[in-house]
C-alpha positions, -999 to 999 in steps of 0.1 A, spaced: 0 0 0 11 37 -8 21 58 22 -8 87 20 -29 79 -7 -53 53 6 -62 80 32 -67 111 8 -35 130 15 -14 145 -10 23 138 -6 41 158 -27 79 160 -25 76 199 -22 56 205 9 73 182 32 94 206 56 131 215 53 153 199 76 154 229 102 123 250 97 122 287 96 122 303 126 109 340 136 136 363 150 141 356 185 155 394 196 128 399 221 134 369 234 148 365 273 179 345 280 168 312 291 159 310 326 161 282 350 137 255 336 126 244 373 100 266 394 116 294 416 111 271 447 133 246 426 113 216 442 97 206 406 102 214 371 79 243 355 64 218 328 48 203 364 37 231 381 -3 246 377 -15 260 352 11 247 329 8 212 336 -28 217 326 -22 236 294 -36 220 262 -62 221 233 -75 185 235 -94 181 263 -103 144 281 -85 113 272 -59 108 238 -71 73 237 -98 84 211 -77 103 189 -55 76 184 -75 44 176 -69 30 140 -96 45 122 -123 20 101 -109 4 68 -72 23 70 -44 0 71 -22 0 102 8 8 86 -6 36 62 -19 51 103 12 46 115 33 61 91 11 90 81 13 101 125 50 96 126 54 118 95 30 143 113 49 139 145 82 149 130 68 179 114 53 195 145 85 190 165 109 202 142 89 230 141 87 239 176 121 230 173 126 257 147 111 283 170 136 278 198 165 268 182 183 299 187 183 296 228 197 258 222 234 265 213 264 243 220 270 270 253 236 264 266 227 233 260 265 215 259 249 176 261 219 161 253 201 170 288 172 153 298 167 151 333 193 165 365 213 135 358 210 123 327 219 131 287 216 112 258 251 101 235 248 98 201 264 63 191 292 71 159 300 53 129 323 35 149 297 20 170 308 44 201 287 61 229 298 101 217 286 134 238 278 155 214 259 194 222 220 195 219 222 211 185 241 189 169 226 158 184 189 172 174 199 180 141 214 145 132 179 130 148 160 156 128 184 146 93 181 112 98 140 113 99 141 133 73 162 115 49 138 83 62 106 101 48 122 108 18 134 72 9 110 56 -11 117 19 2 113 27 35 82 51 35 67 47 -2 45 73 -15 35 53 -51 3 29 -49 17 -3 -53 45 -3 -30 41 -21 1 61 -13 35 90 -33 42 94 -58 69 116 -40 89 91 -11 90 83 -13 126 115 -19 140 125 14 119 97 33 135 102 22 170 138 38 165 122 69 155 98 70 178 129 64 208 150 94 187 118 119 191 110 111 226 145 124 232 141 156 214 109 158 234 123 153 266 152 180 259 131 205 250 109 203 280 140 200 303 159 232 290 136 248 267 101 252 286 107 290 300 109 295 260 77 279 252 57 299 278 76 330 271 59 321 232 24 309 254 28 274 232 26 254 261 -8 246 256 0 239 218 33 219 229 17 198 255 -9 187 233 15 175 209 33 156 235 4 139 248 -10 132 213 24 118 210 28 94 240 -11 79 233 -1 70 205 32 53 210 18 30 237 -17 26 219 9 12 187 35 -5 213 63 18 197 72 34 229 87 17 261 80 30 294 117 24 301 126 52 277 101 74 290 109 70 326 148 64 325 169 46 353 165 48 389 195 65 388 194 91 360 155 92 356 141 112 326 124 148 336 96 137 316 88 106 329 69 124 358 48 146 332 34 111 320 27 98 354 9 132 362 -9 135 329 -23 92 336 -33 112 372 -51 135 352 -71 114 330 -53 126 300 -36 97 293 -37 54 300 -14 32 318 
């Protein structure tokens, strides 16, 4: 089956986004303050009203169950694409407060960042831009191959399809989770919390509703847990998402 076309979605080489999108100027824009509240004892993201913030209200589980005669892999493939294209261009918006000064690792949590494994099979620390923008290449070069995403009725999706999209979907979460660990004073400076936790919710639902996300990688270690691993044990509180 084609990627788009058996759900009525043009898919057009020329729309799909560049690989860093455009982003407004940023000269109003406050130097990035602390990203936990000014009592320090939790992270903003966690703290009323922000915590609350979003345009979908009630339970993802409904906007996320394989609609009636689509194919599970034209679903999947079609959110992922979506997905990508909403966070790279939040990412877009921000990107000029995520430098290699202020963000010098992947950060994700008080005691933890990501490494980027290298051609030579090795864990690497590479600076948040650098590591965001190989994620955001790679996806984007993924879309764009024909054999791994194909756009032309006929072509089916290869085997290795979801094992390809559960690395995706583990290389997003990441991006995610650093932008709401350093980035989140910029997002309410811009008021897109409501807009960005919507997205994030939208996101997780549908990672566990598809078994492409492990709670493991949304939680972290013991040891080095992942900031965001108590937004999604807040927002199952809430209602907003399942166990």
């Amino acid at each position: 089956m084609s990627f788009f076309n058996s759900i009525g979605r043009s898919m057009s080489r020329n729309p799909r986004p560049q690989k860093r999108s455009p982003t407004p100027t940023s000269a109003d824009m406050p130097p990035p303050p602390s990203p936990v509240s000014p009592s320090a004892s939790k992270p903003l993201y966690l703290c009323s009203p922000f915590v609350e913030a979003a345009l979908v209200k009630g339970n993802f589980k409904t906007i996320v169950v394989l609609p009636k005669y689509v194919d599970i892999m034209e679903w999947v493939a079609v959110n992922v694409f979506d997905f990508y294209t909403n966070l790279n261009e939040f990412y877009g918006v921000i990107s000029e407060c995520c430098t290699q000064h202020s963000c010098p690792t992947m950060s994700a949590g008080t005691n933890l960042s990501y490494t980027w494994i290298n051609q030579d099979r090795k864990s690497v620390n590479l600076p948040a831009p650098t590591y965001i923008d190989y994620v955001m290449t790679w996806v984007q070069n993924l879309l764009d191959d024909e054999s791994v995403f194909p756009t032309k009725s006929g072509h089916d999706f290869p085997q290795s399809f979801p094992s390809t999209i559960k690395h995706v979907y583990r290389q997003l979460l990441r991006v995610f989770a650093h932008i709401y660990h350093a980035h989140y004073p910029q997002l309410l400076h811009l008021r897109s919390e409501p807009h960005f936790n919507s997205l994030f919710a939208h996101f997780l639902a549908f990672g566990r509703e598809y078994e492409l996300l492990d709670l493991k990688d949304v939680k972290g270690a013991a040891n080095a847990p992942v900031g965001i691993g108590s937004l999604w044990d807040k927002w199952k509180e809430m209602g907003i998402l399942e166990g």
